[in-house]
C-alpha positions in Angstrom: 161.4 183.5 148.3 162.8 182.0 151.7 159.1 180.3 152.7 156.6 178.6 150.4 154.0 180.8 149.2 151.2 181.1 151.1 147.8 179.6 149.8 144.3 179.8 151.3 141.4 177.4 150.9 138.2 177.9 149.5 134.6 176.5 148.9 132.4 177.1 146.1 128.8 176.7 145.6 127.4 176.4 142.1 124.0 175.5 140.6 124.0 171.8 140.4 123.9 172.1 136.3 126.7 174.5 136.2 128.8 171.5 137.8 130.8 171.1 134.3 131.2 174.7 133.8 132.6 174.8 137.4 135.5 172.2 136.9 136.2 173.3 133.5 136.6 177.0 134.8 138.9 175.5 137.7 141.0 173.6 135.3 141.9 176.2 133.1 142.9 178.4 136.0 145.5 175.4 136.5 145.7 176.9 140.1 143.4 175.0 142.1 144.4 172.2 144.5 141.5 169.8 145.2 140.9 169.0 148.9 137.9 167.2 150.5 134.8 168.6 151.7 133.6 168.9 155.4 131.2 166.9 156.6 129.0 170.0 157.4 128.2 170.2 153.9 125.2 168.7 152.4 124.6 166.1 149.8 126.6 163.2 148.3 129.1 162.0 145.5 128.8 161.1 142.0 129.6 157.4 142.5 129.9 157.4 138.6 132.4 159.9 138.8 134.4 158.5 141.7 134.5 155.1 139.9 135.8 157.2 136.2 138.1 158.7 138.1 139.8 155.8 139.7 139.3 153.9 135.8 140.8 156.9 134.3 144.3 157.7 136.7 144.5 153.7 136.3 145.1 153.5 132.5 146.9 157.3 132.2 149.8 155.4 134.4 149.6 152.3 132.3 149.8 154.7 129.2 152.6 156.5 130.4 154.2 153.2 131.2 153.6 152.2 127.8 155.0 155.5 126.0 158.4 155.1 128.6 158.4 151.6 126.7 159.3 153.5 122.8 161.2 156.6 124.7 157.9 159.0 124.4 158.7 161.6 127.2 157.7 165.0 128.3 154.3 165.2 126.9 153.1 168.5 128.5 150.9 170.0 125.7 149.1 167.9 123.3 146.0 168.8 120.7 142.2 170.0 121.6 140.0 168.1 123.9 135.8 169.3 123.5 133.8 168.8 126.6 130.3 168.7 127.5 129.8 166.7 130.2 133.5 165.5 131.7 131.4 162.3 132.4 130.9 161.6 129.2 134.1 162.6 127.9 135.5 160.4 130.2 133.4 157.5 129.1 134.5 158.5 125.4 138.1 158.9 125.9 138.3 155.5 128.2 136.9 153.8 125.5 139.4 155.0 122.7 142.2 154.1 124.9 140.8 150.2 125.4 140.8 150.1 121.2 144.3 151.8 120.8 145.8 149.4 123.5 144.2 146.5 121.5 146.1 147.5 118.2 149.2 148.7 119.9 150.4 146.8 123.0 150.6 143.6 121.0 153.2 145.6 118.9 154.8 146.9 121.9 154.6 143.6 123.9 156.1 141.9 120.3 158.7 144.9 120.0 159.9 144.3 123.8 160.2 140.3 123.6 162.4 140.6 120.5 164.9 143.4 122.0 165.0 141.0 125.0 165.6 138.0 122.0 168.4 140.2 120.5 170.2 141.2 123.8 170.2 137.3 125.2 171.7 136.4 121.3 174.1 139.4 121.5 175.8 138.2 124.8 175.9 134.9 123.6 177.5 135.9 120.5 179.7 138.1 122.7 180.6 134.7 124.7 181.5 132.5 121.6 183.2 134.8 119.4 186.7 133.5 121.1 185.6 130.4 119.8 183.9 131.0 116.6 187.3 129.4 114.6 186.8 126.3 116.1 184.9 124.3 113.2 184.5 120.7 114.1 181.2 119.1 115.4 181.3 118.7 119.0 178.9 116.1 119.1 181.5 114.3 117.2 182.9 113.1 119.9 180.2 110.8 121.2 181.2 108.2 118.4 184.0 107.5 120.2 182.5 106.2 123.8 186.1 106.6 125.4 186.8 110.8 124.7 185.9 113.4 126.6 186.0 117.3 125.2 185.4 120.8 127.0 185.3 124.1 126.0 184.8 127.4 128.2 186.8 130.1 130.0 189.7 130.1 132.4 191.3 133.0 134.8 194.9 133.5 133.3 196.0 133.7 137.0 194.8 130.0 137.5 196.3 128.8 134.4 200.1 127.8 136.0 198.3 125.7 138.6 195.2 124.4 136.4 198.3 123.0 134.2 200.6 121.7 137.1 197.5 119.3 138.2 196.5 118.0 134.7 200.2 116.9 133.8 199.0 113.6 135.3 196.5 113.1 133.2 197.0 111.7 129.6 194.8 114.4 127.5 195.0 117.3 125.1 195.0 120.9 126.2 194.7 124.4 124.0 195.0 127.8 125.4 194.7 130.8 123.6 195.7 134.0 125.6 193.1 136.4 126.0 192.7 140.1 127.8 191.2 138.7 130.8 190.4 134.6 130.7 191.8 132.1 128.1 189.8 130.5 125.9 190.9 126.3 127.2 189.9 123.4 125.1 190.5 120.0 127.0 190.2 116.5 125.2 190.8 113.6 127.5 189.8 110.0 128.5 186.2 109.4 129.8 187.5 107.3 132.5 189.4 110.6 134.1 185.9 112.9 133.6 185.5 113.2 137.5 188.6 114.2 138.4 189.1 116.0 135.6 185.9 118.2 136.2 186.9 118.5 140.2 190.3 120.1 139.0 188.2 122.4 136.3 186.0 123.4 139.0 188.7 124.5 141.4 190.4 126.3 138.6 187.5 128.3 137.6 186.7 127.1 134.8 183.5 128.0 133.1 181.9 125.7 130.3 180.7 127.2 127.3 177.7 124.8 126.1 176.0 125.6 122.5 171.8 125.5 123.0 170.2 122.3 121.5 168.4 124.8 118.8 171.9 125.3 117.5 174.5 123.8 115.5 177.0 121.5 117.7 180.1 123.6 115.6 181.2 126.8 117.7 182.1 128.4 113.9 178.3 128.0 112.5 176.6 128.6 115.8 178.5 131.6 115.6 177.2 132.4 111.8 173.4 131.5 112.7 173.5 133.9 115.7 174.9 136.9 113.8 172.1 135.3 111.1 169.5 135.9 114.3 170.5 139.2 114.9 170.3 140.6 111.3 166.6 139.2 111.6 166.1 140.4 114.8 167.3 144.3 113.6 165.1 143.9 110.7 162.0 142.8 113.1 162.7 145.9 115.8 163.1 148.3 113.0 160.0 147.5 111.0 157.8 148.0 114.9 159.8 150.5 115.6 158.3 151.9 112.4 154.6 151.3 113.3 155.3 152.9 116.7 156.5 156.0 114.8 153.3 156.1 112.4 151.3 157.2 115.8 153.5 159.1 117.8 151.8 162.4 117.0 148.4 160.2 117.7 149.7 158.6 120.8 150.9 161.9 122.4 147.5 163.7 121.5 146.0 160.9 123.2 147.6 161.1 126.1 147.6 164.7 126.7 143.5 164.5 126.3 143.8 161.4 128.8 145.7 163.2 131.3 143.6 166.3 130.9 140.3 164.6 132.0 142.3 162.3 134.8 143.0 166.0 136.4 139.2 167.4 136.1 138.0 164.4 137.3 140.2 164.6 140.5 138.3 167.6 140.7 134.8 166.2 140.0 135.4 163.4 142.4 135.6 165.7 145.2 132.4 167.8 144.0 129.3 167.0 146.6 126.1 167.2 145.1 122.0 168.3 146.3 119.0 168.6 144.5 120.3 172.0 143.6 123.5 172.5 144.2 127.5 171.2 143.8 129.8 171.9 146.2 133.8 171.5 146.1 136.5 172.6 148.2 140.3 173.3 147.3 143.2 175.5 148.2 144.5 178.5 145.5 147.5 180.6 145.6 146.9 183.5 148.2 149.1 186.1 145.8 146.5 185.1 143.0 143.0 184.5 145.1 141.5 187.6 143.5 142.5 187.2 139.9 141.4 183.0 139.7 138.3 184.3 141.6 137.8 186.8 138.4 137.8 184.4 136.2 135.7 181.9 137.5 132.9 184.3 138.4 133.0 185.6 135.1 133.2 182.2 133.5 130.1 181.4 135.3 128.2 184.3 134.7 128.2 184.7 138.5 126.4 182.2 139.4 128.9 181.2 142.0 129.2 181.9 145.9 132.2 181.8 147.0 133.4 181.0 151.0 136.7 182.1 152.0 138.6 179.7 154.6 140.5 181.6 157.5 143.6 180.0 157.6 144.5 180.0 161.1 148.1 178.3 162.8 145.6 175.6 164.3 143.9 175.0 160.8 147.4 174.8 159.8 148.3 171.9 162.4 145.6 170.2 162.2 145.1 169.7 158.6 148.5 169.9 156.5 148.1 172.7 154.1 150.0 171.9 150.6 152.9 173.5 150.1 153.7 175.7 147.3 157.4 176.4 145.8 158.0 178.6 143.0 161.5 178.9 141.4 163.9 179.7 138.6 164.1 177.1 136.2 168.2 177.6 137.0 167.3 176.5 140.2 165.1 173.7 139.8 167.9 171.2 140.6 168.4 172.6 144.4 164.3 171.9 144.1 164.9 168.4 143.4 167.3 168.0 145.9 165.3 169.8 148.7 162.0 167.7 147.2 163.5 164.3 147.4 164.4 165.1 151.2 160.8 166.3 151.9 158.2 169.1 151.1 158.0 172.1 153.8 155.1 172.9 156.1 154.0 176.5 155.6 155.8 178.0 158.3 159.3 176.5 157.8 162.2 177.9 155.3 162.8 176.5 152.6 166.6 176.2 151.9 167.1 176.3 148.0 168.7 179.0 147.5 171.4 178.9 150.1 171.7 174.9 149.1 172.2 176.5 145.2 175.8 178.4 147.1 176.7 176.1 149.7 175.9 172.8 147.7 178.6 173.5 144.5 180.7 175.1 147.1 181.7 171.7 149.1 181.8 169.6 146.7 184.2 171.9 144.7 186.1 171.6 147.7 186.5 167.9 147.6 186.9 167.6 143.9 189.3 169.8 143.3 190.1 169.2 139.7 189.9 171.1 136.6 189.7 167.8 134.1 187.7 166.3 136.2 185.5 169.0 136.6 184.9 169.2 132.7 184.1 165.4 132.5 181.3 165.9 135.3 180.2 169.0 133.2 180.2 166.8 129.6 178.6 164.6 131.5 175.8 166.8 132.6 175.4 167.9 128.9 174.8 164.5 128.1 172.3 164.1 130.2 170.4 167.3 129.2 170.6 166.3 125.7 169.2 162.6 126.2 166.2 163.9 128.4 163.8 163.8 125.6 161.5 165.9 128.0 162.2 164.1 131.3 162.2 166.7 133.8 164.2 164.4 136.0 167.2 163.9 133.6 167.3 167.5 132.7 167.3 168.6 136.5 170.6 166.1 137.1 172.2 167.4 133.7 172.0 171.0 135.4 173.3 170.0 138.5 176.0 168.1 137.0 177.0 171.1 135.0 176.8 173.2 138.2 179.0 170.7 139.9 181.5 170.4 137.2 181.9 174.1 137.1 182.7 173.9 140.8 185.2 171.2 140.5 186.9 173.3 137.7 187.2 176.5 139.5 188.7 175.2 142.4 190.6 172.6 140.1 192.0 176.0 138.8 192.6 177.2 142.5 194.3 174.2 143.0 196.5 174.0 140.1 195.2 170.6 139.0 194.2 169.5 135.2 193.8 165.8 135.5 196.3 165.7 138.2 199.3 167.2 138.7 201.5 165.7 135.9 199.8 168.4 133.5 202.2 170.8 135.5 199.2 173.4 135.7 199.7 174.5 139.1 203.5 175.9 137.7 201.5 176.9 134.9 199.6 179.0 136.7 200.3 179.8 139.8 204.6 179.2 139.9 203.9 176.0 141.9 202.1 177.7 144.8 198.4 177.8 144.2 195.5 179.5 146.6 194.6 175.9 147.2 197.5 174.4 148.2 198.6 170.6 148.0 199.2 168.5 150.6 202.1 166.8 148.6 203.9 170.6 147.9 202.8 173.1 150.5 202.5 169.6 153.2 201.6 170.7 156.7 200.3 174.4 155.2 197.5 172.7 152.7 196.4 170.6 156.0 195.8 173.3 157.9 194.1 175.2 155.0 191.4 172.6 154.3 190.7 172.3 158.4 190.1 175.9 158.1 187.7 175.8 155.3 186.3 172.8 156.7 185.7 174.0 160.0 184.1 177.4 158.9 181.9 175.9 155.8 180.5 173.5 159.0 179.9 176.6 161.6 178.0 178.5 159.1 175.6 175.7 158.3 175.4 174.3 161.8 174.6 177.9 163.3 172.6 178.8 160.5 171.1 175.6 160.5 170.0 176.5 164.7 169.3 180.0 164.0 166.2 178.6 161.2 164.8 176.2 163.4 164.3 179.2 166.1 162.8 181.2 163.1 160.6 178.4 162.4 159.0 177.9 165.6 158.3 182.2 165.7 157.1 182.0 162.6 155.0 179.3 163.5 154.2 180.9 166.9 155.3 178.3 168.9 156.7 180.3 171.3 157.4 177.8 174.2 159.2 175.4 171.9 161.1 178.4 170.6 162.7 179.9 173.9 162.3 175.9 175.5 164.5 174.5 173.0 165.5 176.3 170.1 167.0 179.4 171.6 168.9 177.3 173.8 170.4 175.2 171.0 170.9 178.2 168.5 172.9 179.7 171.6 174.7 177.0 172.5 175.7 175.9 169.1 177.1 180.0 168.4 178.9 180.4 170.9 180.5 177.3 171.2 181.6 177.6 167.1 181.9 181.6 166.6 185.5 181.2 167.5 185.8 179.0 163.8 184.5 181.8 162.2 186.5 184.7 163.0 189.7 183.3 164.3 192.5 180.7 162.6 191.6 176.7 163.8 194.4 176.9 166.0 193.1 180.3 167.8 189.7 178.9 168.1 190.7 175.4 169.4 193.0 177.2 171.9 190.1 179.3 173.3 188.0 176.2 173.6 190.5 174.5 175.1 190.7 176.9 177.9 186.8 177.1 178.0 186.7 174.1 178.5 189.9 173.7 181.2 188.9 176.6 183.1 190.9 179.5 181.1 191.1 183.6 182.2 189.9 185.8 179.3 186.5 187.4 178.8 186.1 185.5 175.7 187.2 181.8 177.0 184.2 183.0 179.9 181.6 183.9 176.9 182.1 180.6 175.6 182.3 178.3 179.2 179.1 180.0 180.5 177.3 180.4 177.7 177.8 177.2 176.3 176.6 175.9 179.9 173.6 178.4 180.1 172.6 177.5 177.0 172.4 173.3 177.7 170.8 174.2 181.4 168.5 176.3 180.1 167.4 173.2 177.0 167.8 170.8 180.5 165.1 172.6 183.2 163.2 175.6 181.3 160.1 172.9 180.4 159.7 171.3 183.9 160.4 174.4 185.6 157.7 175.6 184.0 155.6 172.8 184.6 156.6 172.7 188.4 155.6 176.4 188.6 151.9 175.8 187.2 151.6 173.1 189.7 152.0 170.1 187.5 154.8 168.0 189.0 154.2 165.1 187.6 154.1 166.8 183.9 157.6 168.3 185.1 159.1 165.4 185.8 158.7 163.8 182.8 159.5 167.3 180.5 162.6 166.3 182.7 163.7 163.0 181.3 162.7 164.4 177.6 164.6 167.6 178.1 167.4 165.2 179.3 167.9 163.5 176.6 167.4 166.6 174.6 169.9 168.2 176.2 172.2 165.5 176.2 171.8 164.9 172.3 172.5 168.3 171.7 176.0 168.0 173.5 176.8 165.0 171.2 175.2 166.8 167.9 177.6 169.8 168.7 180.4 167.3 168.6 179.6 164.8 166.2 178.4 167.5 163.6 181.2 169.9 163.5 183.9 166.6 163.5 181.6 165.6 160.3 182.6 168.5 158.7 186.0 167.4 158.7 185.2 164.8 155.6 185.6 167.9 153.5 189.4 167.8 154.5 189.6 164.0 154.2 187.9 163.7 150.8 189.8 166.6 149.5 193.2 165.3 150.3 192.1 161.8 149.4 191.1 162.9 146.1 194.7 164.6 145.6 196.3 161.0 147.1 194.2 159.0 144.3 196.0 161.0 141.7 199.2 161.6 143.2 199.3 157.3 143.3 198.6 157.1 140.0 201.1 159.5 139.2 203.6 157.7 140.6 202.3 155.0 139.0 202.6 156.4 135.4 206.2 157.5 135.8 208.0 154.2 137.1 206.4 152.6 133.8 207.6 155.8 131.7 210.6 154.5 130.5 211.0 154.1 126.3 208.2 153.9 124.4 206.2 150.9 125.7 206.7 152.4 128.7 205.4 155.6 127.8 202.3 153.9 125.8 201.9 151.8 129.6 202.1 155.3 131.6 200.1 157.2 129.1 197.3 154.2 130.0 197.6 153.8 133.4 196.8 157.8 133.8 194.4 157.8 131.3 192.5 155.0 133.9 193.5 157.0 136.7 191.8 159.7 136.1 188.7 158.2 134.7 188.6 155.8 137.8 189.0 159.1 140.0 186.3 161.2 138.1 183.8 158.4 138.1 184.0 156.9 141.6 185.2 160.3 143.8 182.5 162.2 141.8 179.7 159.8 143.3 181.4 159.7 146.6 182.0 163.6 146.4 178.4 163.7 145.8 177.2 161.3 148.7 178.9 162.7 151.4 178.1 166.6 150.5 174.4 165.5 150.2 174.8 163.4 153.9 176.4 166.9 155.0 173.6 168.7 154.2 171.0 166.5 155.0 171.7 164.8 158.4 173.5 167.6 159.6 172.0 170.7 158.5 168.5 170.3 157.5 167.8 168.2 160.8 168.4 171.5 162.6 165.2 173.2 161.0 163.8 171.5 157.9 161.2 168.3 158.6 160.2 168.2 154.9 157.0 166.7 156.3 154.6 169.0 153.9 152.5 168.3 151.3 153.3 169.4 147.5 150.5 171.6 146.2 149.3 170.2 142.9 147.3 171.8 141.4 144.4 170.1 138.6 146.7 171.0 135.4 145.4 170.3 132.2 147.9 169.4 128.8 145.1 169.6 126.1 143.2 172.7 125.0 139.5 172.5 126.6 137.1 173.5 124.3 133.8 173.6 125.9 130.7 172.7 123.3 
């Protein structure tokens, strides 16, 4: 639950003709990670097999490619796939694959040039449609040698001074006010172009010129590209159609693909004699007995089977994958913990305290019930667009956690898209457990450092305490007492006082720890704190010195220095971090409270009200989009740089097991 589950490595010995049978017994366990043979063992690889297998993982990742292409995702179990020889299955299946990409990537490669046609017309059209009433023929204007004309784009802010410099000039100018720029249309003498384009320049003007496969007249250039765009519809639909037709095909296909790719990463590590095929791999420990069943009896027992002791120096010296098992609820705290790193096999894993403590802080800094439901909506969203993608589906469910975080303490906090819903009175009669720093003032400070302070003790000493577990568990016994006793001590007793006393309490009794104080706990703290750091500083070259190896001491020395001395600044620097839950949590309250503000000086008759209404609307949509990203950042960086560093080196190796998504059927 708290480690990965153990696994332990195996060898098995076959008759050379039972080879097939072997892989296809191996596969259907889906439990068996494929590792590489030692050299002790006789014989040599299938070169055939080796070369299938590189051909084969090559074109399943093109074909995936290919399905991303027409949104085909998720393909997990497909049709039936009938095996002799996996050689020449493989040889079959790479050889339908070469005559479906034939037929279909010209489609595909047609369907992708003409969304990429549609979307460059689109914002083109987009760009003109300001301008689509001008009809007149621009090229008009070269008949008359002595006239000059531009059309384009102007900032409204430059228009005042784009007209103040043009009044010298004897030419025509038209405006037309739009949202952000103004559509300008300049006629003027030839003679002033230069000057003329100078002042455009420095005004930001941007031309608008019609391509040379279009009508010179902004009004039918406009009517040809909506013309394109009908075509263009009609064009994607009709592929789109002919995409369709195989989808059932194209998964089945794939699914019988991937299924060989995975037995021939089994094959390709299969050594072969005269007689016999060997091949080496780890299983599940919890499961060795019952995937050993099932082979043997798949293979009538002609198998021999050699059980790998699975000692801490095996473990060192060649990186045993890692499995992790979990909820499906949990699976987003697995991608999370994954992206950071995979464990070794003696190190805990931290999901499930991540699946409290992760929701927990950022609830903290996003303290807002409407904002809360947007990042939940959101996460819906994303679970309903997945179309299988494991990916989006995990981010859906952590949004949704998220979002139910933000609205509970949202509710704490009496806040419902700010505070101008009035739910904290509501609610709470103005005073809710999560105070604001614009009501309760000094009070809602001094909560949040409080929460702050203790959420960052608990992971910091927690964090300590793991990495000493770690290195028992691992048996590294030196490094446990060297240097992660030492740090687990000093970083308790130098932060206990967080957790049971008020900030003020604690940072008194620091104070005087640290000033020279009376009081048995102020003395606890002082010389434990200083035990602790001389202990990290001269247990290794002490220990060095006493075996007679001074040199060895002496440099332990310098490491343990700087050891030492970056555990001082860690101690610091990572319970000051924790302060950002404070900061972001009040600044999240200051965005709103602005725009609050804000919305009532504008709130005054009805344009006003329709200009306050707007402004908060943006407000909070501004607030929920950027502070939920930020929120997000900075409770990930809490969690990563300052807790996992502690204990967690996410160095590992996944265990990946040969899965198959087709039904084998052997023949």
């Amino acid at each position: 639950m708290f480690i990965p589950n153990s696994v332990t490595g195996i060898t098995l010995i076959v008759p050379k003709d039972y080879s097939d049978k072997l892989v296809t017994s191996l596969m259907l366990t889906e439990k068996f990670h494929p590792a590489e043979l030692s050299i002790a063992y006789p014989g040599s690889y299938n070169n055939e097999i080796l070369r299938y297998s590189q051909e084969i993982e090559g074109k399943v990742n093109k074909f995936s490619s290919i399905l991303s292409d027409i949104n085909i995702y998720g393909i997990r179990n497909g049709g039936e796939i009938k095996v002799s020889k996996w050689i020449e299955t493989a040889k079959s299946i790479s050889a339908e694959y070469d005559m479906l990409e034939k037929e279909i990537e010209p489609i595909i490669s047609e369907l992708k040039s003409s969304k990429s046609d549609r979307e460059k017309i689109d914002a083109f059209l987009k760009e003109i449609e300001p301008l689509k009433d001008l009809d007149f023929d621009l090229n008009e204007e070269k008949k008359y040698g002595y006239l000059g004309f531009k059309v384009g784009y102007i900032d409204i802010e430059m228009i005042p001074s784009f007209l103040e410099k043009m009044r010298k000039f004897n030419c025509y100018i038209f405006v037309e006010k739009g949202e952000e720029s103004n559509v300008a249309v300049i006629l003027y003498k030839k003679e002033d172009e230069k000057e003329i384009e100078k002042i455009l320049a420095e005004s930001g003007f941007s031309e608008v010129v019609i391509p040379k496969d279009l009508p010179s007249n902004f009004h039918l250039a406009y009517e040809e590209l909506k013309k394109k765009i009908s075509e263009f519809d009609k064009k994607i639909e009709e592929l789109e159609e002919k995409i369709k037709a195989k989808e059932v095909y194209l998964k089945d296909l794939y699914s019988r693909m991937y299924t060989v790719k995975e037995a021939l990463r089994i094959y390709s590590q299969i050594k072969n004699t005269d007689y016999f095929s060997y091949v080496r791999g780890y299983i599940p420990a919890y499961e060795a007995e019952k995937i050993i069943s099932f082979i043997k009896k798949a293979l009538d027992n002609r198998i021999l089977v050699i059980w790998e002791e699975i000692t801490l120096k095996a473990v060192k010296e060649e990186k045993l994958p890692t499995e992790i098992k979990v909820n499906k609820l949990l699976k987003p705290f697995s991608m999370l913990v994954e992206n950071y790193g995979y464990p070794l096999p003696h190190e805990i894993v931290p999901i499930y305290f991540m699946a409290i403590t992760f929701p927990i802080i950022f609830g903290i800094m996003f303290p807002d019930l409407g904002h809360g439901l947007l990042v939940l909506l959101f996460g819906i969203y994303m679970i309903k667009a997945s179309k299988g993608r494991e990916g989006w589906y995990n981010t859906g469910l952590l949004a949704i956690y998220l979002g139910i975080a933000g609205m509970v303490t949202g509710i704490l906090s009496g806040e419902f898209f700010g505070s101008l819903t009035n739910l904290s009175q509501l609610l709470w009669n103005g005073h809710p457990i999560i105070p604001s720093p614009f009501e309760e003032g000094s009070l809602s400070i001094y909560f949040l450092i409080n929460i702050s302070l203790k959420i960052g003790s608990i992971l910091l000493i927690s964090g300590t305490l793991f990495g000493l577990i770690n290195s028992l568990m691992a048996r590294e016994y030196f490094d446990a007492v060297a240097i992660k006793l030492p740090k687990f001590l000093a970083f308790s007793l130098a932060l206990y006082p967080f957790l049971i006393y008020s900030p003020s309490v604690a940072g008194g009794l620091i104070k005087e720890a640290v000033f020279g104080g009376p009081g048995f706990e102020v003395m606890l703290i002082r010389f434990g704190v200083l035990a602790s750091l001389f202990m990290l500083l001269l247990f290794e070259p002490l220990f060095y010195v006493s075996k007679k190896r001074v040199k060895a001491g002496i440099s332990a020395l310098t490491t343990s220095f700087i050891e030492t001395f970056e555990t001082g600044i860690m101690l610091i620097g990572n319970t000051a971090s924790f302060l950002r839950i404070l900061g972001l949590s009040v600044a999240h309250i200051g965005v709103m409270y602005a725009f609050t503000i804000m919305a009532l000086l504008v709130w005054k008759g009805t344009i006003g009200a329709i200009a306050g209404i707007t402004i908060y609307i943006f407000g909070n949509l501004l607030a929920a989009a950027l502070e939920g990203i930020v929120v997000f950042a900075h409770t990930m960086r809490l969690h990563y740089y300052e807790w996992f560093t502690k204990f967690y080196s996410g160095t590992g190796i996944p265990f990946k097991p040969a899965t198959p998504f087709a039904r084998i059927v052997m023949i």
